[in-house]
N, C-alpha and C positions, 0 to 999 in steps of 0.2 A: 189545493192539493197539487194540481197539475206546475204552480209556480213554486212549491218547496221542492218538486221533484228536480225541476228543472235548476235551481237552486245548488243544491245536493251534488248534483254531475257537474256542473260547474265546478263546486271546489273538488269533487276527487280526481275532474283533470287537472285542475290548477296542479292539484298536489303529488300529482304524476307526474305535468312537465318541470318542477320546479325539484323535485327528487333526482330528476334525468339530468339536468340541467348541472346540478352541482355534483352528480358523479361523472360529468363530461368535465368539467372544468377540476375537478381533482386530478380526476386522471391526466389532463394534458400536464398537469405544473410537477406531474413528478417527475424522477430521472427517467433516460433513457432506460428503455427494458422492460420487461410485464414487471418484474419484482423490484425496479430502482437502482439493479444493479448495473456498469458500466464496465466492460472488459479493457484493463489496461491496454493499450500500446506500449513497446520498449524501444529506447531509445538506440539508436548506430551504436554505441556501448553503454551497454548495461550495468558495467559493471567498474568503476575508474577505483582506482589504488592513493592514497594520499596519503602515503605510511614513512616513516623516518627511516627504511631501509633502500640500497638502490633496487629497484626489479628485477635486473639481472643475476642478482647473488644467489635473492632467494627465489624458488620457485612461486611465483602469481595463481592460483587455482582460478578456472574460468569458467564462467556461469552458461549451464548447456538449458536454455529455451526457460528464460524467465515469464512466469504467467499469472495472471489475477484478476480480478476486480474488485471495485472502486463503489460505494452509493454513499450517497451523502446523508448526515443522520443531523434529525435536530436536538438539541440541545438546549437547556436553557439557557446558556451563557452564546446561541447562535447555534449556524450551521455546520455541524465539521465531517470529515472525510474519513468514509469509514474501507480498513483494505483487507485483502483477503489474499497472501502472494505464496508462490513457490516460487523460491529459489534455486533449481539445482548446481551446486556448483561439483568440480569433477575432485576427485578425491587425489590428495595431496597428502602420505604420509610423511610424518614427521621424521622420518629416516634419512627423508630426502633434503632434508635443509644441513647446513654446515653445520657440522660439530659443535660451534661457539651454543647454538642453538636447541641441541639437542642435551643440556647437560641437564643434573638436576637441581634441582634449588631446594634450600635448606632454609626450615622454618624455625623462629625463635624456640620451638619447645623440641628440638634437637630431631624432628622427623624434616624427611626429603621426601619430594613429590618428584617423578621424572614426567617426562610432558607425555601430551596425550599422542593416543595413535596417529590420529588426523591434526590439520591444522586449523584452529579455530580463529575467524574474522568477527571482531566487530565492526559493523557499516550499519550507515543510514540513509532509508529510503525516501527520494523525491519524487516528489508529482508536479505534474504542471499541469495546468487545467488550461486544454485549448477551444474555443470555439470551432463552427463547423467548416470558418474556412484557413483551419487550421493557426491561426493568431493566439500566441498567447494570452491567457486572461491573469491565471494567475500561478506561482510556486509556493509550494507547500512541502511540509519534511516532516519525517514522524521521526521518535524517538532513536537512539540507537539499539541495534539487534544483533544477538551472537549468530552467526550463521558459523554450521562447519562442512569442510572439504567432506566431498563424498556423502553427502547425504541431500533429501529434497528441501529441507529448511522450510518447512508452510509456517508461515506467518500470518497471523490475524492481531490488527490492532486500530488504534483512532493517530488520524496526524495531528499535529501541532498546530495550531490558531484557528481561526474561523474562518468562514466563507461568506461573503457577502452576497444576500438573492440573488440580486445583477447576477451577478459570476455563475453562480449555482443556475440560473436559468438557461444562459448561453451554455454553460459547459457543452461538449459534443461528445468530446475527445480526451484523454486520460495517459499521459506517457509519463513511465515509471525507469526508474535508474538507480542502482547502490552506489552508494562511495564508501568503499571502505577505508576507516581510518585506523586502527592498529590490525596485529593479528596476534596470534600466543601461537607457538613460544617463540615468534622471531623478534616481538618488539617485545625485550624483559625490560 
């Protein structure tokens, strides 16, 4: 009796330390954060222009305190990068850009559409994924997104390619940047 008992407690500690043991090492391999999430950083500009108009002509809308975060999600095809952003950018009426701009366009089935109030940007958002002494590991870009003038623009989406462990394990650090590449109605 006295050897089954002792037996018995044996394995319920076994199976306490080995319970403990693998919610210790779960918990260390996720991301930073109780929840996996990681609060971007934004880059000295957050916001670059690559548009076929000069800057000067038209008016530029500038992005007031870009903010988010970042956790990494698995996947079957791997690990990819999941974001969570506000963009405010300050509000740009369409009144404000040159006449060439502000006209209307006329559609095959004989109706015209005048432009919108605000100015609407397409851009797409980059990540660089830095370890903790700040090094990059790696870039990453998600798809392209309308954002418009005068509004917060919260964005939730997955970026483009995978993550390899490695990377995903060092990550620390998270810096996020738009490029916008057209806008409406200045690039027709």
């Amino acid at each position: 009796m006295k050897r089954t008992l002792t037996i018995l407690m044996v394995a319920v500690v076994s199976f306490v330390l080995g319970a403990g043991c693998m919610y210790l090492v779960q918990r260390k391999s996720r991301a930073p954060g109780r929840d996996g999430w990681i609060s971007v950083t934004v880059t000295n500009f957050p916001i670059g222009y690559a548009l076929d108009y000069p800057i000067g002509i038209s008016p530029t809308p500038k992005v007031n305190g870009l903010s988010g975060k970042v956790k990494f999600l698995t996947r079957d095809n791997g690990t990819q990068l999941g974001y969570m952003l506000k963009i405010p950018v300050e509000s740009v009426p369409t009144k404000s850009l040159p006449l060439k701009d502000r006209q209307e366009t006329k559609l095959p089935d004989g109706t015209s559409i005048g432009p919108p109030d605000q100015l609407h940007l397409e851009g797409q958002f980059d990540f660089v994924l830095k370890d903790a002494d700040g090094f990059e590991l790696q870039r990453i870009s998600a798809l392209q997104q309308n954002l418009s003038a005068g509004d917060d623009n919260e964005r939730q989406g997955i970026a483009d390619g995978t993550i390899a462990p490695s990377v995903q394990e060092k990550t620390k650090k998270v810096e996020v940047s738009v490029s916008v590449k057209s806008c409406y109605p200045c690039n027709k």
